[in-house]
C-alpha positions as CSV (number, residue, x, y, z in Angstrom):
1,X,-8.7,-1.6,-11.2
2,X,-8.2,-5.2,-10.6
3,X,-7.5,-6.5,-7.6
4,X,-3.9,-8.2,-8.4
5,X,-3.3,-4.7,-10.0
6,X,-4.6,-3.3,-6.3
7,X,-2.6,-6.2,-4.5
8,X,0.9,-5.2,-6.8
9,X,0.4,-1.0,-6.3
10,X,-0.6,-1.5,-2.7
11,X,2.8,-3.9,-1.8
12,X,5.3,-1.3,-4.3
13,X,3.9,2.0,-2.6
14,X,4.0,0.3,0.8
15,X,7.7,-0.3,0.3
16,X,8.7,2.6,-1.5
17,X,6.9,4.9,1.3
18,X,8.9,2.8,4.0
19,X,12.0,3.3,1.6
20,X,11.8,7.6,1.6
21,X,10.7,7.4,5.1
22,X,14.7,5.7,5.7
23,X,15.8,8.2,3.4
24,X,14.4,11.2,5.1
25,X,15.9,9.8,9.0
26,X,19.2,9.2,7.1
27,X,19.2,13.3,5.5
28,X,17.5,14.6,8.9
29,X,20.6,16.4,10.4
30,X,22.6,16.6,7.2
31,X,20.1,18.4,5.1
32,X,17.0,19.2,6.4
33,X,15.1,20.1,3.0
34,X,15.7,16.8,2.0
35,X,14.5,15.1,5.5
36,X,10.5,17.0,4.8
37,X,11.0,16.0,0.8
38,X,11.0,12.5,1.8
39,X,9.1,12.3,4.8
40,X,6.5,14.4,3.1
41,X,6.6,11.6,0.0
42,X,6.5,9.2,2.2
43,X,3.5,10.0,3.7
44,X,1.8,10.9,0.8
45,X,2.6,7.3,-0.6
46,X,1.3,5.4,2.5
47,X,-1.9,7.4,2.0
48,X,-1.9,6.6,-1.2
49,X,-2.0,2.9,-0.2
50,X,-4.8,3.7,2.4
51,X,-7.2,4.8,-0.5
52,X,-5.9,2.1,-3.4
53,X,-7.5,-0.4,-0.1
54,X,-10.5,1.2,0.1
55,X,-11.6,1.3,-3.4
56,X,-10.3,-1.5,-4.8
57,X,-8.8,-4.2,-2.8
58,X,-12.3,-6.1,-2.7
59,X,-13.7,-9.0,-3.9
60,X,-14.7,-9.2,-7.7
61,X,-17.4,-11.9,-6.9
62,X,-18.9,-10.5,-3.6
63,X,-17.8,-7.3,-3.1
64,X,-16.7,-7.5,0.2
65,X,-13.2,-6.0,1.3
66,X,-10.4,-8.6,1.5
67,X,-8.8,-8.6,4.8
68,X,-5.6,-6.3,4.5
69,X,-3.0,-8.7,6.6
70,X,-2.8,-11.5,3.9
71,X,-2.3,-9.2,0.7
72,X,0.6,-11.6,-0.3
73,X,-0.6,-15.1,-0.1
74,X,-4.5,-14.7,-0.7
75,X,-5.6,-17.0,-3.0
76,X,-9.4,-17.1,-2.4
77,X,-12.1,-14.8,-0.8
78,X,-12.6,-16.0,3.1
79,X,-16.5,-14.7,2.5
80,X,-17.6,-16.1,-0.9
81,X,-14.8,-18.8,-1.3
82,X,-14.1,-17.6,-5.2
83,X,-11.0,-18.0,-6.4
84,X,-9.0,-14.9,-6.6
C-alpha cells in the first residue's frame, strides 16, 4: 500500500471509529445492543488504524516511519528530505 493510500485509510477509519464511538454513547441507555455494536466497531476501526501505521505509513525512500502527528500536511520525509 502506498503511503497517500495509508495517509487517506488511516484519517477515514480514524473518523469513522470516532463517529460509532458517538453513536454507541448516544444508543447507551436506549438500546444497549446497539451501544456494544458500535463501541465494539469502533474499536475494532481504531485498531485497524493502529496496524495500517505500523505497516505502511513509512517512508518509500528511507524506510523510516513518518511521524504520526502531521498525517495531514506532510509533504516531505523529516529523515531523508524526499518528497512525499
Amino acid at each position: 500500500m502506498h503511503h497517500n493510500t495509508a495517509k487517506k485509510v488511516m484519517l477515514g477509519c480514524g473518523a469513522a471509529s470516532v463517529i460509532c464511538c458517538l453513536l454507541g454513547l448516544l444508543f447507551e441507555t436506549q438500546e444497549p445492543v446497539l451501544f456494544y455494536i458500535f463501541a465494539t466497531l469502533g474499536i475494532a476501526l481504531a485498531v485497524g488504524v493502529f496496524v495500517i501505521h505500523l505497516l505502511y505509513w513509512r517512508c518509500p525512500c528511507c524506510g523510516k516511519h513518518l511521524p504520526t502527528r502531521t498525517v495531514g500536511k506532510l509533504e516531505y520525509c523529516p529523515y531523508c528530505g524526499s518528497f512525499l
